[in-house]
C-alpha atoms as one frame of an Amber mdcrd trajectory, in Angstrom:
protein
 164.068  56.027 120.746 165.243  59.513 120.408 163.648  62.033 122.255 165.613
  64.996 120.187 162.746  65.750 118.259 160.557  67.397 121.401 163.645  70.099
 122.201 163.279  71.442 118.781 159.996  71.495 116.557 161.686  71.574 112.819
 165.135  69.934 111.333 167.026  73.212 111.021 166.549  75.119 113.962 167.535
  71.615 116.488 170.823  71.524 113.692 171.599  74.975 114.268 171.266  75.130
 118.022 173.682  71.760 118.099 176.262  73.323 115.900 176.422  76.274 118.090
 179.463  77.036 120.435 179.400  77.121 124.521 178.994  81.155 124.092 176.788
  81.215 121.420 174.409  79.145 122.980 174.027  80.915 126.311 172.310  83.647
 124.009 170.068  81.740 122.290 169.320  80.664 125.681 169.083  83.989 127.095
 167.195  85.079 124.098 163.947  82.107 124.457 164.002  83.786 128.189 163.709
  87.109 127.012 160.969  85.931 124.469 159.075  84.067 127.171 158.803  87.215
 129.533 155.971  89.134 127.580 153.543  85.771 127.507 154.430  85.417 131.434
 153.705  88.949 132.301 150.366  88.950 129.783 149.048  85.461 131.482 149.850
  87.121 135.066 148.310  90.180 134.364 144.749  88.409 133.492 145.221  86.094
 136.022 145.389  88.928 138.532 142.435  90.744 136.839 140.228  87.591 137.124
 140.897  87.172 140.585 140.251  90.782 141.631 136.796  91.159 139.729 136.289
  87.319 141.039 135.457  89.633 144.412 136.956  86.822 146.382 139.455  88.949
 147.894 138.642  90.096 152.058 136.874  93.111 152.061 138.993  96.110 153.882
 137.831  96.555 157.752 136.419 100.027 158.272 135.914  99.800 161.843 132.157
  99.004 161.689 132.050  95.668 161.730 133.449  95.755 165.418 130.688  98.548
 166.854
């Protein structure tokens, strides 16, 4: 069975990616990197802002806990 069919979603985008040379496809490479970077950062940034309004976090010692 090929498994082709799962690298790329339609015909001419998995035919133009294996006609590409060595060079050329280090930047379409580099460019699906570049384009996953903004969902990354997005998902990141709402994971951090669930978890810091989840109020799990340690509260900060003031010193009174100890007195």
């Amino acid at each position: 069975m090929n498994w082709h069919f799962l690298a790329a979603q339609c015909v001419m985008c998995y035919r133009t990616a294996a006609a590409q040379q060595g060079a050329r496809t280090r930047v379409l490479n580099s460019g699906i990197v570049i384009l996953l970077i903004p969902p990354i950062v997005v998902l990141a940034g709402i994971l951090l802002l669930a978890y810091w309004k989840s109020g799990t976090r340690r509260p900060a010692a003031t010193g009174k806990e100890r007195q």
